[in-house]
LOKE-698578 format. One record per residue (C-alpha): residue number from 1; residue in one letter; x, y, z. Coordinates in steps of 0.02 Angstrom, whole numbers, plus 32768, in hexadecimal, padded with zeros to 4 digits. Each point is the difference from the previous one (the first is absolute). Layout:
BEGIN
+-------+------+------+------+------+
: dokol : selo :    X :    Y :    Z :
+-------+------+------+------+------+
:   NUM :    A :    X :    Y :    Z :
...
+-------+------+------+------+------+
REM end
This chain:
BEGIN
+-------+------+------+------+------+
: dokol : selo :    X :    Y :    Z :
+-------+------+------+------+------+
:     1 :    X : 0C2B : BAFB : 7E21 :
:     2 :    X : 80B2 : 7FEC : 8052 :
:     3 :    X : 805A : 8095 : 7FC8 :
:     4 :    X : 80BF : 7FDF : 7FF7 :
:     5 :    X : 80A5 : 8068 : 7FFD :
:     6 :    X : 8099 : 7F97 : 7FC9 :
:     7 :    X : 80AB : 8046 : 8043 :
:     8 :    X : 80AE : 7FBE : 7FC3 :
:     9 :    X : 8087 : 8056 : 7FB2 :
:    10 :    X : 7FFB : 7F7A : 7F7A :
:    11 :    X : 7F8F : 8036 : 7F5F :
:    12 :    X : 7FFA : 7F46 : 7FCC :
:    13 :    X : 7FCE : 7FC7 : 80B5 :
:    14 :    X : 7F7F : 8075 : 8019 :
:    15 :    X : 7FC3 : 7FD9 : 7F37 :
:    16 :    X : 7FEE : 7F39 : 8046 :
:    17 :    X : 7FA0 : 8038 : 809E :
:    18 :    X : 7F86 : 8062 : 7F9D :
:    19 :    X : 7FEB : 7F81 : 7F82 :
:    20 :    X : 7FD5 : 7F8E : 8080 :
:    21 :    X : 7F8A : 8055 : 8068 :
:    22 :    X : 7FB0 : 805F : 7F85 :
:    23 :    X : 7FC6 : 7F43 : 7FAE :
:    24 :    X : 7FA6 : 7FED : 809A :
:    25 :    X : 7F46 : 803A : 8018 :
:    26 :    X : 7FDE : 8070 : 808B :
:    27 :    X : 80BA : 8048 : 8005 :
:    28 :    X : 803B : 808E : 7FB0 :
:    29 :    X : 80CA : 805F : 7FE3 :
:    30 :    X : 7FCC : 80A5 : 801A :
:    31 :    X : 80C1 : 8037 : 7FFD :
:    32 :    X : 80AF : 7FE3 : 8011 :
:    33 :    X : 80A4 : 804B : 805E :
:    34 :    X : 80B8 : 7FD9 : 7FCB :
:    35 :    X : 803F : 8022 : 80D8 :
:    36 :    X : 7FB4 : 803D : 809A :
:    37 :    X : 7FF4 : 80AF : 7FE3 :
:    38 :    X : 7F99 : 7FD5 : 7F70 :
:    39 :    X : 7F9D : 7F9C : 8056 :
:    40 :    X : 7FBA : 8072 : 8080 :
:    41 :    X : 7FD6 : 8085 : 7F93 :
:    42 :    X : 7FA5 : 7F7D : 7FA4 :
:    43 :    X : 7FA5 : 7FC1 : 808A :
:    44 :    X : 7FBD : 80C4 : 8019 :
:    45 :    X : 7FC2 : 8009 : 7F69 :
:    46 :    X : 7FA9 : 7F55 : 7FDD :
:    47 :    X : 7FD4 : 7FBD : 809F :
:    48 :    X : 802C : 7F52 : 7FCD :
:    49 :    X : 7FA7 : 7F80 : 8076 :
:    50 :    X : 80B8 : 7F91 : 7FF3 :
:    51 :    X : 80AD : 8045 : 7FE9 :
:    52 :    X : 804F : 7F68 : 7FB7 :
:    53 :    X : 80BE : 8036 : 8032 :
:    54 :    X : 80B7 : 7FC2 : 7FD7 :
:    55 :    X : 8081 : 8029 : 809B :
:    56 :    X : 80A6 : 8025 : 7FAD :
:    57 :    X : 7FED : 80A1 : 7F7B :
:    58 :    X : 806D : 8086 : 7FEE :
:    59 :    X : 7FDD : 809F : 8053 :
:    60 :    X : 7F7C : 7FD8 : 8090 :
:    61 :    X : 7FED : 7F58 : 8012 :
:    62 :    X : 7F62 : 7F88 : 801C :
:    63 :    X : 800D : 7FFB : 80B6 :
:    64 :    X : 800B : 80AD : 802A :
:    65 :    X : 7F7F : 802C : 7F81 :
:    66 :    X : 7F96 : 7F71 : 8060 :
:    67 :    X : 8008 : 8050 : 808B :
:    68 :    X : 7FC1 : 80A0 : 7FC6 :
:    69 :    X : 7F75 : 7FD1 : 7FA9 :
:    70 :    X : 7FBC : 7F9A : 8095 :
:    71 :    X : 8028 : 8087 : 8081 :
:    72 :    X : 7F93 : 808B : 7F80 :
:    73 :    X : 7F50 : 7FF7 : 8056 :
:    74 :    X : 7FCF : 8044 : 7F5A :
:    75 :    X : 800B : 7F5E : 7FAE :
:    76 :    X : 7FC0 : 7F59 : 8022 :
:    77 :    X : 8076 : 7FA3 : 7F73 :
:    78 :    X : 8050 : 7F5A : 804E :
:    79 :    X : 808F : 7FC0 : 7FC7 :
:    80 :    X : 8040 : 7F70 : 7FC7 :
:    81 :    X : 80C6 : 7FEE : 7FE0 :
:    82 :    X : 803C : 7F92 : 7F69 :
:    83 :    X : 80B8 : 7FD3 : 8005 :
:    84 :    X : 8071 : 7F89 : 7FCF :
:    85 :    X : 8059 : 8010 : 809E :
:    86 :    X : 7FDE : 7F64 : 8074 :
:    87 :    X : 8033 : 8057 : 8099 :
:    88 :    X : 7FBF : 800D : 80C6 :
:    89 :    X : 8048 : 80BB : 8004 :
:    90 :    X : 7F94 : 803C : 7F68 :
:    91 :    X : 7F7D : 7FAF : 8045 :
:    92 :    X : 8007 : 804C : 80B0 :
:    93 :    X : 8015 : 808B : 7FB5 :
:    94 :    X : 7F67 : 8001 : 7F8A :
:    95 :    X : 7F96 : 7FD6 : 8094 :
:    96 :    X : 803D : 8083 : 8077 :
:    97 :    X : 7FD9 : 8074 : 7F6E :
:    98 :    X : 7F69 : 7FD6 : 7FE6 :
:    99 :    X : 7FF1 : 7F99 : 7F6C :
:   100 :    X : 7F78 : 7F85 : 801F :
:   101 :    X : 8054 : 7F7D : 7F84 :
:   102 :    X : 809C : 7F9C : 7FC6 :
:   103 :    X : 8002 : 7FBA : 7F57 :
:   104 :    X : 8096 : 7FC2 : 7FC2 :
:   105 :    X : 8016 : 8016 : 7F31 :
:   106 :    X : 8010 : 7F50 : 7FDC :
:   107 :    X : 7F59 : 7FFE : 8047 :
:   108 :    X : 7F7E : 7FAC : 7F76 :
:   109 :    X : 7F85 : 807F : 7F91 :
:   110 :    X : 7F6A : 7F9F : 805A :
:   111 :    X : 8061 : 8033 : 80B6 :
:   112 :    X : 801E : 80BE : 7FC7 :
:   113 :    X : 7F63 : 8011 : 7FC5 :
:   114 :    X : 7FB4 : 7FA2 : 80B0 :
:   115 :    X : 806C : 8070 : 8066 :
:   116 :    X : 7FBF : 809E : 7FB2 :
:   117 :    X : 7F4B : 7FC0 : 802E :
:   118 :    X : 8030 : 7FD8 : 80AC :
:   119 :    X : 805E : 809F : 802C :
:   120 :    X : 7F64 : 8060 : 7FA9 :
:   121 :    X : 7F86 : 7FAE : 8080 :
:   122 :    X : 805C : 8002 : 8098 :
:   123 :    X : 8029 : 7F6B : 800D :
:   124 :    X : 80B8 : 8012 : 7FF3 :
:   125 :    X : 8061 : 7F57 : 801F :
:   126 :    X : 80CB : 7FE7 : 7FDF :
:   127 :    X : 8022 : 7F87 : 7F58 :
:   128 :    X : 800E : 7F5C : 8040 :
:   129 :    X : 80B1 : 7FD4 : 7FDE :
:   130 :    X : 8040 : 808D : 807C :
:   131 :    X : 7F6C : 7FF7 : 808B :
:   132 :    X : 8050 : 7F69 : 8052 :
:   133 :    X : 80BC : 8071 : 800D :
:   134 :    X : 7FA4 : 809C : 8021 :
:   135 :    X : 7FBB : 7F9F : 8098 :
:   136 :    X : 8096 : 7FB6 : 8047 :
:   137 :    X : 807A : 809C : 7FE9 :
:   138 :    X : 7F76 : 806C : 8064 :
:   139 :    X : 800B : 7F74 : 8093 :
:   140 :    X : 80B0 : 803F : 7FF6 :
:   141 :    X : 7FED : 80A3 : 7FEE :
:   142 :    X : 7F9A : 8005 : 80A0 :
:   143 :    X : 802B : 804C : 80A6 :
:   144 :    X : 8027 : 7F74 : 808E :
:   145 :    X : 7FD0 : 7FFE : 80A9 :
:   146 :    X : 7F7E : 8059 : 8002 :
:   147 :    X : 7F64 : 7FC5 : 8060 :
:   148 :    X : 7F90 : 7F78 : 7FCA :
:   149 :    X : 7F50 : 7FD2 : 8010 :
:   150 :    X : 802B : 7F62 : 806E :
:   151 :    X : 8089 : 8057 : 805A :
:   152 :    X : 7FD9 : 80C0 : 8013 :
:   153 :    X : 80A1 : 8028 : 8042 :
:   154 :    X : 806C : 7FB4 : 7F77 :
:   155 :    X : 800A : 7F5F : 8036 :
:   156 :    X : 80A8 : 7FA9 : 8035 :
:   157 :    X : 8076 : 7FBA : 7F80 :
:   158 :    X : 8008 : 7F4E : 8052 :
:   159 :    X : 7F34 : 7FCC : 7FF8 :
:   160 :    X : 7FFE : 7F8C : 7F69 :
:   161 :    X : 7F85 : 8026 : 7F71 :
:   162 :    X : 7F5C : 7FBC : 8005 :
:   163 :    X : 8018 : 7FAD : 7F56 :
:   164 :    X : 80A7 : 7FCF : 8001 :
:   165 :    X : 804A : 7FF5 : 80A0 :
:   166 :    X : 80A0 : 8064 : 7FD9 :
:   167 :    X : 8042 : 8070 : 807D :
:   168 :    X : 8083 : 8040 : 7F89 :
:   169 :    X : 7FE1 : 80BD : 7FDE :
:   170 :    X : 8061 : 8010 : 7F71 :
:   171 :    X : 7F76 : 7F7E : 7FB8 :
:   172 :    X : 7F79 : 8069 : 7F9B :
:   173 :    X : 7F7B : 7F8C : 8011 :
:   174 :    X : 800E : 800F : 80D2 :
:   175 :    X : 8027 : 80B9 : 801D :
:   176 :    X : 7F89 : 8083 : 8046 :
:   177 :    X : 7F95 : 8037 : 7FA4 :
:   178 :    X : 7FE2 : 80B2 : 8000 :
:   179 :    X : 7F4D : 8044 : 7FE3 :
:   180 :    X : 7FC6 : 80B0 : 8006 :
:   181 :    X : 7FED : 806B : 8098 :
:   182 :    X : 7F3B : 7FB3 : 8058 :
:   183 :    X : 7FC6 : 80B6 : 7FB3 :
:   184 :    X : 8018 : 7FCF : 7F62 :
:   185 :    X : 7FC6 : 7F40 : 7FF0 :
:   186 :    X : 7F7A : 8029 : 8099 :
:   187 :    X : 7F92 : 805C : 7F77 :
:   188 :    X : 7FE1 : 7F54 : 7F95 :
:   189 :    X : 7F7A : 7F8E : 8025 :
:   190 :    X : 8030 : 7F57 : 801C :
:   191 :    X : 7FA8 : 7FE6 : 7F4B :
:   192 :    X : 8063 : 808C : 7FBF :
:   193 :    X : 80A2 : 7FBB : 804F :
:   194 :    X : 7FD8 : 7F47 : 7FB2 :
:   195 :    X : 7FD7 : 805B : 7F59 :
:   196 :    X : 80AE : 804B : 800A :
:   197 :    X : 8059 : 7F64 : 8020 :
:   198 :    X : 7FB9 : 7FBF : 7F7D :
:   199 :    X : 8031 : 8080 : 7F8B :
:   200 :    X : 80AD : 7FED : 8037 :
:   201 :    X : 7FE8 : 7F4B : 7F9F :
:   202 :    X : 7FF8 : 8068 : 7F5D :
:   203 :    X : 7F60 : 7FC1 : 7FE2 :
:   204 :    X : 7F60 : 8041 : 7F8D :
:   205 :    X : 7F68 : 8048 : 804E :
:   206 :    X : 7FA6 : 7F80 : 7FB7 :
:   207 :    X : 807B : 7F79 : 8057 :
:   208 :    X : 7FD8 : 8053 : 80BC :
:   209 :    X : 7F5A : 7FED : 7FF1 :
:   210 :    X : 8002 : 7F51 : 7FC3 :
:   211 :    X : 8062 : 8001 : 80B0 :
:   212 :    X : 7F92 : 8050 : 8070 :
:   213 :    X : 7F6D : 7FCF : 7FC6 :
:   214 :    X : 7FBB : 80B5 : 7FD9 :
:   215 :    X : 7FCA : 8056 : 7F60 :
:   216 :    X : 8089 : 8055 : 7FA6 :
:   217 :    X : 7FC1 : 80B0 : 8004 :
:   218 :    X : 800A : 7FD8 : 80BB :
:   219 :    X : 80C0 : 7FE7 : 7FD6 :
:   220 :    X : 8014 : 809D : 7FB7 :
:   221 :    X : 7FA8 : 8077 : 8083 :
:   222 :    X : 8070 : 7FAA : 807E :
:   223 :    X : 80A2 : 8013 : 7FA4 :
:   224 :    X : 7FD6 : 80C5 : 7FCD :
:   225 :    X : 7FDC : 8012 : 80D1 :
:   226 :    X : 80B9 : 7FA3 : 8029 :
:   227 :    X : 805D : 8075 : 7F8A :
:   228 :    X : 7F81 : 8086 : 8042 :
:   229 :    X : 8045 : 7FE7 : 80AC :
:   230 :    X : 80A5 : 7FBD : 7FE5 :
:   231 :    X : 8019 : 809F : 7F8C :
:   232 :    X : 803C : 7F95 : 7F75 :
:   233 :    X : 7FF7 : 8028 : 7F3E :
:   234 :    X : 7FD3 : 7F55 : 7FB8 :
:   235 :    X : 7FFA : 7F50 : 801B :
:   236 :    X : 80C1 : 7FE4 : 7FC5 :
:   237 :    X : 8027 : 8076 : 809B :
:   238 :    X : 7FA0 : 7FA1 : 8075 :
:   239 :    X : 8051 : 7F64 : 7FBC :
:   240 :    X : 80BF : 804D : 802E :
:   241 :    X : 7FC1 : 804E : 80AF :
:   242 :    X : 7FA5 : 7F5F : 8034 :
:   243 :    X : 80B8 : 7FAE : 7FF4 :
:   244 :    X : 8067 : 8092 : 8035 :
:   245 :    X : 7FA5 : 8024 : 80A4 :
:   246 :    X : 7FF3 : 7F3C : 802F :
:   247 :    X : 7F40 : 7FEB : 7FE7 :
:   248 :    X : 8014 : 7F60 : 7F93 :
:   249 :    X : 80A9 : 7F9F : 8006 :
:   250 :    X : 8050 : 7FCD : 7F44 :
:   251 :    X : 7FEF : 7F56 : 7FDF :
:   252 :    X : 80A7 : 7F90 : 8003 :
+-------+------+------+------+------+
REM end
């Protein structure tokens, strides 16, 4: 059983959530919290599995109260954060909190209900209709010129891309890409790194394996041992750092 905590500051929001959820077997509204204060005191006491959580309450809001509940080693709650706010600050925001989900509220009963299953397992993936922007605004997010695996010390500015043959820097598609210090990315496998790359696609565990060839439970050991190593939280994390540090490229 999926044991849920519904937070908004809206009595007829959180009413709609827990009619929803509550319909479906194998999840269960164990609670509710108006703001963020609420919410944490709430997540002491019932030790929710999923903190479904609005971002804009009165009092402490859902990002702060995000962060606190995933930095408390005492509970192992994720998050997922419902708003109606289609923006690429709350969502940066929500990630670097912690949350290990984006839902937007126009989001379907059959998607809500999806999400809380996915968060609950692990398997914690962005909604699709903000993936693709998460994606491209983390590309732009990242540092430049730092080093690259085909050119270790940064590479020059006028060596056309590979793909494209642009030696415009400004151009996304042909800057450096920045990956993380050798360290870092020297711990994965070259399985591991593939299995990563493939993540970045947003894809289901079921999906990678249809790509490698492998069983999924094979999937899933190698994905727990790249956020092992890579000292990530979830899958949507290694999605966002796959992009920011230059390990996959977006797509154009």
């Amino acid at each position: 059983m999926i044991r849920v905590l519904v937070v908004d500051d809206q009595a007829l929001v959180r009413g709609g959530f827990r009619t929803i959820l509550d319909s479906e077997d194998g999840i269960e509204v164990v609670g509710e919290a108006s703001n963020g204060d609420e919410a944490i005191v709430r997540v002491a006491e019932l030790d929710p599995d999923v903190v479904c959580m609005d971002v804009q309450m009165p009092g402490m809001d859902g990002l702060e109260a995000t962060r606190r509940i995933t930095a408390d080693a005492a509970s192992a709650a994720a998050v997922l954060v419902l708003t109606t706010f289609n923006r690429e600050d709350y969502l940066f925001a929500a990630l670097e909190a912690g949350a290990s989900g984006f839902l937007l509220k126009n989001s379907s009963p059959e998607q809500l209900i999806e999400a809380v299953q996915v968060v609950a397992r692990g398997d914690a993936l962005l909604s699709p209709d903000v993936t693709r922007r998460v994606i491209e605004a983390v590309a732009v997010r990242a540092p430049r010129g730092a080093a690259t695996a085909d050119a270790p010390n940064g590479g020059g500015h006028g060596d056309p891309d590979p793909m494209t043959g642009s030696t415009d820097s400004t151009d996304l598609s042909s800057a450096p890409r920045p990956v993380p210090g050798a360290e870092t990315l020297g711990t994965l496998t070259s399985r591991e790194r593939e299995v990563l790359e493939l993540l970045a696609e947003g894809i289901s565990n079921a999906e990678v394996a249809e790509r490698l060839w492998v069983g999924e439970a094979t999937v899933k050991t190698h994905v727990s041992k790249v956020l092992m190593k890579l000292g990530l939280r979830d899958r949507v994390h290694a999605v966002v750092y796959a992009y920011e540090h230059g390990v996959v490229r977006p797509r154009s």
